[in-house]
C-alpha positions as CSV (number, residue, x, y, z in Angstrom):
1,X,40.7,176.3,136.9
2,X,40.6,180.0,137.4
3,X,43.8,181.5,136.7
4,X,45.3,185.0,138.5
5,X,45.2,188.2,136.6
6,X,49.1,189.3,135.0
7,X,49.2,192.1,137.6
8,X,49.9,189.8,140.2
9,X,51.7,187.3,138.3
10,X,54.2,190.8,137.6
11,X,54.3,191.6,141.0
12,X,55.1,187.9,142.5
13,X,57.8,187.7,139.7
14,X,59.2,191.3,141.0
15,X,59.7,190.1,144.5
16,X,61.4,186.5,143.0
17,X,63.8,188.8,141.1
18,X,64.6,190.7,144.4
19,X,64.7,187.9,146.5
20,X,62.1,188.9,149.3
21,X,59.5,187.0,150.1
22,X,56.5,189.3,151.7
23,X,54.7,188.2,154.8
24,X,51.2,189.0,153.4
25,X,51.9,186.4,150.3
26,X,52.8,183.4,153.1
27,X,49.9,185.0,154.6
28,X,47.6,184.5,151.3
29,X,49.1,180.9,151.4
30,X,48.5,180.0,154.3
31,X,45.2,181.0,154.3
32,X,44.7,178.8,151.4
33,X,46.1,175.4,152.9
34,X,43.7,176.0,156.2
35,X,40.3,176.7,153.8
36,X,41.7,173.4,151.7
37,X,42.0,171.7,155.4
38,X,38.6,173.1,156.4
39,X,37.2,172.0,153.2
40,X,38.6,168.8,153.8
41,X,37.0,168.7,157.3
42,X,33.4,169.4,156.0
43,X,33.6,166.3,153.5
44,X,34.8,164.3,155.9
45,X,32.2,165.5,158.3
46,X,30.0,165.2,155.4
47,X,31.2,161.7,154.3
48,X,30.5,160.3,158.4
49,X,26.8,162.0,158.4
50,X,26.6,159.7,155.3
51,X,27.8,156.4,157.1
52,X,25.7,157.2,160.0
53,X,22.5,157.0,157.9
54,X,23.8,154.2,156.1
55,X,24.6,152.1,159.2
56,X,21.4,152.8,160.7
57,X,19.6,151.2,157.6
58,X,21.8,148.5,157.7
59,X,21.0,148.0,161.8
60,X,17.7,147.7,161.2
61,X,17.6,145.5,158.3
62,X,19.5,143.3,160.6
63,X,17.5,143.5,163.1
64,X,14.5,143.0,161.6
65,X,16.6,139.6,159.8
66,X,17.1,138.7,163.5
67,X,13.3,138.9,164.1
68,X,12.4,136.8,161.2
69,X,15.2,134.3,162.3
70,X,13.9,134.0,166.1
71,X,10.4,133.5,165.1
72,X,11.3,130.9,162.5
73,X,13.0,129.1,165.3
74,X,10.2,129.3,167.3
75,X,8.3,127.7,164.5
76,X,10.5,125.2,164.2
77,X,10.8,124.0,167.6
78,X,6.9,124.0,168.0
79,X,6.2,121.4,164.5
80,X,9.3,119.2,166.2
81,X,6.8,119.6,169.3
82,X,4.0,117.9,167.5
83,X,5.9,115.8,165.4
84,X,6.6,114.1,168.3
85,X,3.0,114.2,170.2
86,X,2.0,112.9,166.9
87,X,4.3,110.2,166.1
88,X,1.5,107.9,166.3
89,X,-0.5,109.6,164.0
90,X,-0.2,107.9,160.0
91,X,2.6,108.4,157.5
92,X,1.4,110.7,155.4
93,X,1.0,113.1,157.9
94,X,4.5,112.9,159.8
95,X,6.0,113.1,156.2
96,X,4.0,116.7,155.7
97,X,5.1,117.7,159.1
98,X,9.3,116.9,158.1
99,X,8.3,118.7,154.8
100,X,7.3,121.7,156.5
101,X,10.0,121.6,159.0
102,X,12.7,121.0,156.3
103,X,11.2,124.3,154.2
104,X,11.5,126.3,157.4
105,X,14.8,124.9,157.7
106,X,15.7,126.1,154.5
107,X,14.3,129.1,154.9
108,X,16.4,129.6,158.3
109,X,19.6,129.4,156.3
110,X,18.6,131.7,153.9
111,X,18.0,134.3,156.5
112,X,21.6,133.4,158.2
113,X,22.9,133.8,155.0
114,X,20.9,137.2,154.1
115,X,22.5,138.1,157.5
116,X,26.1,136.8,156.8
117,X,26.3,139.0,153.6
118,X,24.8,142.1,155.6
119,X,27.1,142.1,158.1
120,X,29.7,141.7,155.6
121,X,28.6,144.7,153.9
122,X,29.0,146.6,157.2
123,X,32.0,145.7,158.0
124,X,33.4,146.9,154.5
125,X,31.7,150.2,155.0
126,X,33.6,150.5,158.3
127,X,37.3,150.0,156.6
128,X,36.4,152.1,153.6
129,X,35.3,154.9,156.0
130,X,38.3,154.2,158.3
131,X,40.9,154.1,155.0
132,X,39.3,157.6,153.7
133,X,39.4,159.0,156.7
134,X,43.2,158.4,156.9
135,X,43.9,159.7,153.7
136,X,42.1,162.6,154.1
137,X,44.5,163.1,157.0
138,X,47.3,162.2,155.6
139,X,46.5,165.1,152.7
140,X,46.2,167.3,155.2
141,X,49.5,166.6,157.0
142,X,51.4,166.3,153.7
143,X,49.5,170.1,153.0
144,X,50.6,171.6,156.6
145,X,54.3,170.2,155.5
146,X,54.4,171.6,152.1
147,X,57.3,173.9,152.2
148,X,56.2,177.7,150.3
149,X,55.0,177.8,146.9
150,X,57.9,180.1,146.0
151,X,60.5,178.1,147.4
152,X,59.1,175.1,146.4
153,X,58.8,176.3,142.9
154,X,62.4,177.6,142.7
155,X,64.0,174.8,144.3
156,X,61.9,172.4,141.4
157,X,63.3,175.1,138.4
158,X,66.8,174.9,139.9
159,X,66.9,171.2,139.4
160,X,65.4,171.4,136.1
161,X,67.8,173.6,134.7
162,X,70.6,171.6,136.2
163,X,69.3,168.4,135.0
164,X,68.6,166.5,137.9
165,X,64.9,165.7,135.9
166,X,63.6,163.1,138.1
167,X,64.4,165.6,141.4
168,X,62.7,168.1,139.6
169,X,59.8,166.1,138.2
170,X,59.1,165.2,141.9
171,X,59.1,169.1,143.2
172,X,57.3,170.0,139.9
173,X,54.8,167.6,141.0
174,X,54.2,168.7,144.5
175,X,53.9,172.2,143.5
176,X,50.6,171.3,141.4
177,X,49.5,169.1,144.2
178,X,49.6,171.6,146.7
179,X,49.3,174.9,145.0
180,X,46.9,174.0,141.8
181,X,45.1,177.3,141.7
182,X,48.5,179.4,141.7
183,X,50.1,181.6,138.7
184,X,52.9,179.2,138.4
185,X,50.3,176.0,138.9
186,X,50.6,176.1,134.7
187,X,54.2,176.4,134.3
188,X,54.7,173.1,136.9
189,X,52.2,171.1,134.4
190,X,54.5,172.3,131.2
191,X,57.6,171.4,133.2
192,X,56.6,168.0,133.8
193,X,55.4,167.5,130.0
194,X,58.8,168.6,129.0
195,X,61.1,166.3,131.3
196,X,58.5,163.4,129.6
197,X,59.2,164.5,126.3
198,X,62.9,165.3,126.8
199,X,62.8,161.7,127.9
200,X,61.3,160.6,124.7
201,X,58.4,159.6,127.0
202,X,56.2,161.1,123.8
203,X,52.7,159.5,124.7
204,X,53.1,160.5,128.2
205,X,54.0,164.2,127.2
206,X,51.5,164.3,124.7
207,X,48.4,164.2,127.4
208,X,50.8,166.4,130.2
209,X,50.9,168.9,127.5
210,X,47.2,168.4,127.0
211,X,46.8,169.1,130.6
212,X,48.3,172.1,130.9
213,X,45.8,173.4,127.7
214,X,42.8,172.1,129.2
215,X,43.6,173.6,133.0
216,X,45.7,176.5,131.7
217,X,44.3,177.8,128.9
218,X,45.5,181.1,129.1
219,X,48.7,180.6,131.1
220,X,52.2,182.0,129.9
221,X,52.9,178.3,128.2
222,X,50.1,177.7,127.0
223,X,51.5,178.5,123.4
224,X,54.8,176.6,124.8
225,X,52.7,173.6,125.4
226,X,50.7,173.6,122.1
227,X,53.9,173.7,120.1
228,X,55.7,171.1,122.1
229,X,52.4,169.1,121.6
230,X,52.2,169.2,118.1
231,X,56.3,168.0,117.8
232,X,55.4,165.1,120.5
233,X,52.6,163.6,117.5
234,X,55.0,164.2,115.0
235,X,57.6,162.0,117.0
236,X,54.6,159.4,117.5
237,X,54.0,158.9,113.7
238,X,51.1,160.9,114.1
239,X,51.2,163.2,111.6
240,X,48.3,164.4,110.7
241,X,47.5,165.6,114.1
242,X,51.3,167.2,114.8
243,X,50.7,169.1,111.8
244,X,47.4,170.6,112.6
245,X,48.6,171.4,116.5
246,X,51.3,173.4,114.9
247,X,49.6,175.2,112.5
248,X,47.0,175.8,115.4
249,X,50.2,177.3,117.2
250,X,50.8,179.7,113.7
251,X,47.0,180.3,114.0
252,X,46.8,181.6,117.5
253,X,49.9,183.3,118.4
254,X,51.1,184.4,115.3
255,X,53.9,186.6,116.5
256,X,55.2,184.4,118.9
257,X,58.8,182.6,119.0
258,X,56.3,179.4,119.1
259,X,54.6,180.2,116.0
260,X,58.6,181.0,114.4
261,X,59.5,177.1,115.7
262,X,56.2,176.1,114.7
263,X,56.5,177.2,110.7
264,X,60.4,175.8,110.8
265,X,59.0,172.9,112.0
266,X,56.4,172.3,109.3
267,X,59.1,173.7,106.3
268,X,61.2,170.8,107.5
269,X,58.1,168.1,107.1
270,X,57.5,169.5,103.9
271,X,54.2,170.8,104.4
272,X,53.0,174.3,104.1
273,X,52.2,176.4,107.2
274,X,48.7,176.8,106.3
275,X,45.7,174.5,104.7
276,X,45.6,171.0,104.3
277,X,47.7,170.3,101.2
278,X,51.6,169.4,101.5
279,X,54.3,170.4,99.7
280,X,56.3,168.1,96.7
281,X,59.6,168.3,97.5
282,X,62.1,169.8,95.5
């Protein structure tokens, strides 16, 4: 995902430090939730074009099932016609007349059955259209509802800081739902990783954190989320791969307060901040 240039991110910060909230920003947002509803629209529009043409295969296979079926009938009731002008006529050929009526026979079920497993197919087309169709409104209710991205981010950060995790791990969670392509979008995903981690929740945290690398590559915790990463591994009995996420934190942000956490870290597993080999201890 793209991610908004720091200008903006500076100027949306400004106006959270003064406590105003400009009309053009719920503007911007708003704009955004109606091209996600329109968006939403065209796939669904897209989605019922698709059924259409669907169904009208499946119509005329069925039809054409219904064809076969009527003729067969016909055929049927015709050799039951002569088997009985014929009675008369020797064994052997009554008994090839009930041979050929019993293959028809057979061949009649097949079709009903061909035609059972059609229909059946149609009728689970129609509830998986109808079940999409109602989540794809209910996403676009829920969207319409979602309070403001920067009261809804707040609101999430207050609770964090005041410990009320699973509060905030719910608001957290809404915020990347509804606003993914946002400035704070990254910070949400690092949030959640931490409440998993501050949990002990290590696995979990360990791909959240891996989330918010791969979506937010260049976001403001990126280097947060790396380091916290690389301590998660650790915690796991994994090692190896702690030790080379924190050196990876040294590596690429040398001068950050990560990369300071990062080398106390590794000094207090013994190892040395860079290359492979660890140290003996003392």
């Amino acid at each position: 995902m793209k991610i908004q240039r720091f200008p903006i991110l500076l100027a949306i910060l400004a106006l959270l430090c003064i406590g105003v909230t400009p009309v053009w920003g719920v503007n911007k947002d708003m704009v955004q939730l109606q091209t996600q509803v329109q968006d939403l629209q065209d796939r669904i529009a897209h989605m019922q074009q698709s059924f259409d043409e669907r169904m009208g295969v499946l119509q005329h296979l069925i039809e054409q099932s219904t064809d076969r079926a009527n003729k067969v009938a016909t055929s049927v009731t015709d050799l039951q016609t002569t088997l009985q002008k014929q009675q008369t006529d020797s064994g052997a050929h009554a008994d090839q007349l009930s041979g050929q009526i019993q293959s028809l026979n057979d061949t009649l079920d097949e079709l009903k059955a061909r035609l059972g497993k059609v229909s059946k197919q149609l009728e689970d087309m129609q509830a998986a259209q109808q079940s999409i169709a109602v989540q794809q409104t209910q996403q676009q209710q829920q969207a319409a509802a979602a309070p403001p991205p920067d009261v809804l981010y707040n609101n999430a950060l207050r609770d964090y800081q005041a410990g009320k995790s699973d509060l905030a791990a719910q608001e957290f969670g809404d915020y990347v739902k509804f606003y993914p392509n946002t400035d704070l979008a990254g910070n949400s995903s690092f949030y959640l990783a931490d409440i998993q981690f501050k949990q002990g929740n290590y696995a979990a945290a360990v791909k959240s954190y891996d989330q918010v690398l791969q979506s937010y590559p260049d976001g403001t915790k990126a280097a947060a989320a790396e380091l916290k990463k690389g301590m998660a591994l650790v915690e796991l009995g994994q090692q190896e791969a702690g030790i080379a996420a924190l050196r990876h934190v040294i590596q690429r942000y040398p001068k950050s307060n990560e990369a300071m956490q990062a080398r106390d870290r590794l000094r207090k597993l013994g190892v040395a901040t860079t290359g492979t080999e660890a140290r003996r201890p003392q």
